[in-house]
N, C-alpha and C positions, 0 to 999 in steps of 0.2 A: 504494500500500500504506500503510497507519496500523493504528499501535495505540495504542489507548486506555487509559486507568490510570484504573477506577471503584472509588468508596467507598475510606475510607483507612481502617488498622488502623493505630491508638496505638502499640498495644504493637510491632508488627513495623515500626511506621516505613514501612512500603507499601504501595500500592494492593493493593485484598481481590482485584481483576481484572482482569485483563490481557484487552481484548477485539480480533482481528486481523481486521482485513479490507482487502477490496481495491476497489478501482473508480475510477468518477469521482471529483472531489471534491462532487457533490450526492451519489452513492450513500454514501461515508462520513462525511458530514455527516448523511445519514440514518441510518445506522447508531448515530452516537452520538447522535445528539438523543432514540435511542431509549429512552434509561437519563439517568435524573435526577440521577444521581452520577457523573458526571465530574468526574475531579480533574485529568487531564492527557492529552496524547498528542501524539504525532509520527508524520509522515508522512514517505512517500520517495517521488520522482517518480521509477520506475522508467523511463521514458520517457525520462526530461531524460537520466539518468546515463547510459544505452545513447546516447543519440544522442551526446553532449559525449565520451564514448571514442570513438565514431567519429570524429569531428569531429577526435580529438587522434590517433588512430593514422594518418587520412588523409592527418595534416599532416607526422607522423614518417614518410609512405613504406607506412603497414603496412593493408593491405586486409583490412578488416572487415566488408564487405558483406553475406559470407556469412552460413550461420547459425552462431551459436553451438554448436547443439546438433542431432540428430538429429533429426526430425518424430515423433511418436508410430505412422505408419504404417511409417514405415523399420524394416528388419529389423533395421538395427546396435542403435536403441531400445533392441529388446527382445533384443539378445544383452548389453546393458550390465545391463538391471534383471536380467537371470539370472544375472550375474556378481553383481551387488550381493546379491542374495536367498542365494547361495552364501556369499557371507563371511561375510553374516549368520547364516545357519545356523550355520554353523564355528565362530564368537565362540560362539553361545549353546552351542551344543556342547562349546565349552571352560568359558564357564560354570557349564555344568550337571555340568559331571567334577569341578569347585569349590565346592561344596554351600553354603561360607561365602559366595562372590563372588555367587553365584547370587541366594542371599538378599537380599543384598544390593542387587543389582540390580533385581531385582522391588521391592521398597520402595523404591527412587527411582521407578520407573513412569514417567507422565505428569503433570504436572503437574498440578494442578487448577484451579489460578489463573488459568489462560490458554486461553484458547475463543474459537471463529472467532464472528464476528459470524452470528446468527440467516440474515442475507441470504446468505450466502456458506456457512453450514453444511453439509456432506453434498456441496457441487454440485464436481463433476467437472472442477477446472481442468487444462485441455490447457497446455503450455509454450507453445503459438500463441493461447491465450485470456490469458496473464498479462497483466498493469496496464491493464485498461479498456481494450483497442485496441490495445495492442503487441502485437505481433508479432515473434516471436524470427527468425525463418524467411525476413522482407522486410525490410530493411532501412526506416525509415521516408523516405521525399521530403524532400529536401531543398533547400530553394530559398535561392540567394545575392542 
């Protein structure tokens, strides 16, 4: 995963764009070589840090093998996103009985400054598709 910081605004002191993407390190290397204003960015090997907790919860006794999180085809999944899409409601529900809050809320929005890289836009990441070849679901091989 890396984000990028393109074109710099004076007045605000910070990049005009925050651009997010994922993959290889050639895929987000492509990514940014795409735009001729780059001012900065950092990356996270989401890989290294899943493996290095495994590595350290193996050594405290504590079995991580598992998955993390439910497969997208598991039933529990999609009783969690219906629980989440319910609170969700609730909140806006409460916001909207709050006319001032509401407002308010809607004018924060979405940010504008920040947008997934062109390559990764729109495409449909699975939590078994995150970081270029991880896999939340297999633990990755590990050889001593």
């Amino acid at each position: 995963m890396a984000v990028g910081a393109f074109g710099w605004d004076d007045m605000k002191k910070k990049p005009k764009l925050l651009l997010v993407t994922n993959g290889t390190v050639e895929e987000i290397a492509r990514d940014f070589r795409s735009r001729p204003d780059l001012v900065s960015y950092l990356t996270i090997n989401i890989s290294d840090i899943i493996r290095r907790l495994r590595a350290k919860a193996a050594a405290a006794g504590i079995d991580l093998s598992r998955p993390f999180f439910f497969p997208p085809d598991d039933p529990r999944f999609n009783e969690i996103l219906i629980r989440v899409k319910r609170e969700r409601d609730a909140r806006i529900a409460r916001l909207r009985r709050n006319k001032q809050k509401f407002a308010a809320a809607q004018a924060q929005g979405r940010r504008q400054d920040i947008v997934a890289a062109p390559r990764v836009e729109g495409r449909k990441i699975s939590i078994c598709d995150a970081g270029g070849g991880l896999n939340l679901h297999r633990p990755p091989r590990v050889s001593n």
